[in-house]
C-alpha positions, 0 to 999 in steps of 0.5 A, spaced: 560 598 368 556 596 373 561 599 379 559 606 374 553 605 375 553 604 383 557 611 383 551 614 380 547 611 384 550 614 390 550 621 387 546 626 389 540 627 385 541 634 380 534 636 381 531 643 382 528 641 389 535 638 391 539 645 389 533 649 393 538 646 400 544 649 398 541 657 400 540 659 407 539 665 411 545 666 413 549 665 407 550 673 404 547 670 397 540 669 401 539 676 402 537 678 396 533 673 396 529 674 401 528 681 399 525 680 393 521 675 396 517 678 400 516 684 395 512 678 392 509 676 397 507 683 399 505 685 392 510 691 392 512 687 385 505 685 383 503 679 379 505 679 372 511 686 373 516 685 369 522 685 374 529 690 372 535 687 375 537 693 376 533 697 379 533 691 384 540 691 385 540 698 387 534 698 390 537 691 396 544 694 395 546 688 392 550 686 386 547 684 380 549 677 381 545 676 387 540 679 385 540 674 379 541 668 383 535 670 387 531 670 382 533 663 379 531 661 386 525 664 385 523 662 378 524 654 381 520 655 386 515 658 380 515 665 384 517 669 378 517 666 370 522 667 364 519 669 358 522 671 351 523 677 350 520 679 355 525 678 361 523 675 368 516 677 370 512 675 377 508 669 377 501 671 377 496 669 382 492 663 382 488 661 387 487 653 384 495 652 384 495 657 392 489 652 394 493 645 392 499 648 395 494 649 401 492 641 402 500 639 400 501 643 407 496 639 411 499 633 410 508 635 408 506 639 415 502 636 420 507 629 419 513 634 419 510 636 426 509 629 428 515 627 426 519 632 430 516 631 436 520 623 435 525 626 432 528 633 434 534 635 437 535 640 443 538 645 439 532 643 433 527 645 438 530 650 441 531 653 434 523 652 433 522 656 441 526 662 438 523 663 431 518 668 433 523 671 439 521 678 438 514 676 435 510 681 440 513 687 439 513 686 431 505 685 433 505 692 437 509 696 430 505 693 425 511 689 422 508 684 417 514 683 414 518 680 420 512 677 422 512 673 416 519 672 416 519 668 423 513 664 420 517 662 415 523 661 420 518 657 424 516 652 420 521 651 416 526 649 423 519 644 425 520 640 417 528 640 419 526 638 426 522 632 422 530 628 419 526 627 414 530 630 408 525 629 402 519 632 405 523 638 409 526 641 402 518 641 399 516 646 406 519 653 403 516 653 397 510 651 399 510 656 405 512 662 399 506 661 395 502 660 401 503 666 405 503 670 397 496 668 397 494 669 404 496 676 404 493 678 398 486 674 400 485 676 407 484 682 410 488 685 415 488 682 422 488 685 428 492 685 435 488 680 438 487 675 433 495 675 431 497 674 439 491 667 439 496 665 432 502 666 435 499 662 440 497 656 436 504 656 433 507 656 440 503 650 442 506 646 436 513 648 439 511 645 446 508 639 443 514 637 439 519 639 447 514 634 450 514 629 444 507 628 443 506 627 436 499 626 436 499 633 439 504 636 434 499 634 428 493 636 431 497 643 433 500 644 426 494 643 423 491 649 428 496 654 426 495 653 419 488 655 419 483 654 414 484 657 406 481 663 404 477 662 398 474 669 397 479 675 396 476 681 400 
């Protein structure tokens, strides 16, 4: 019995945090994923619409099966909500819940930050140095979706980058909910104010390739900005 229990021990944990590292840009099923998701993020599925699998499937050119592993993802994220009788619908919005997942990014982000200064890799800060590769020409098109994209690609390399597993899984969720509420609340930005972003994410990227933890922290902290408590 005891040895059993040792076993157990050693297992990976069954948990819905645990399953969210089994998905991966690269991997085909993500795909939809990502769809779906910034159609969230940017309203184009708005709070509280009932979701149609199918229309999704034909809409990303995607099975139904990706689609539904999507949305599984999303319901553990808290993204969209299973209700009976009434199917799968998108999460509402709530500023509460957007403002705590603001200071959890605070704290997880900034150590993550100063972590990966200590810790990553060559090809961890060189995958931090390409997230936003193309940032500037997305910028001149007014490509928000790529932009978030990258952002997402951005933050989630410098919480990889931080080997430390446990706070590195709680980063993308966070960042969901985050950039869902951001693009709700604030108003458009405009060239300039993009560029001095991109900019405070590239100095976080350079405190890290110098491994300055001090600076990498206060840099995360800069590149988060402040919440936005009144939606415009």
């Amino acid at each position: 019995m005891a040895l059993r229990a040792k076993d157990k021990m050693r297992r990976p944990a069954e948990d819905p945090a645990a399953r969210l590292e089994d998905w991966s840009p690269g991997l085909l099923k993500s795909r939809a994923y990502e769809q779906v998701l910034l159609d969230i993020i940017f309203g184009e599925l708005a709070p509280g619409e009932r979701i149609d699998e199918h229309y999704l499937a034909a809409r990303y050119e995607s099975g139904l099966a990706g689609i539904r592993e999507a949305l599984a993802r999303l319901a553990l994220e808290d993204l969209v909500q299973r209700r009976p009788r009434v199917g799968t619908v998108v999460a509402p919005l709530d500023i509460l819940e957007a403002k705590q997942s603001y200071d959890a990014r605070q704290l997880i982000e900034c150590h993550c930050a100063e972590l990966a200064a200590s810790h990553a890799t060559r090809a961890e800060i060189a995958a931090i140095a390409t997230a936003f590769e193309g940032a500037e020409a997305a910028i001149s098109r007014n490509d928000s979706r790529a932009l978030v994209a990258m952002d997402e690609a951005f933050h989630l390399g410098v919480a990889a980058a931080s080997h430390n597993r446990t706070l590195a899984r709680m980063v993308a969720p966070l960042h969901h909910k985050a950039a869902r509420f951001w693009i709700c609340a604030k108003q458009p930005e405009g060239r300039k104010d993009q560029l001095h972003d991109l900019a405070l994410h590239r100095a976080v990227t350079n405190a890290v390739a110098r491994h300055d933890g001090p600076a990498a922290r206060e840099a995360m902290a800069a590149s988060l900005g402040e919440f936005p408590y009144l939606v415009q």
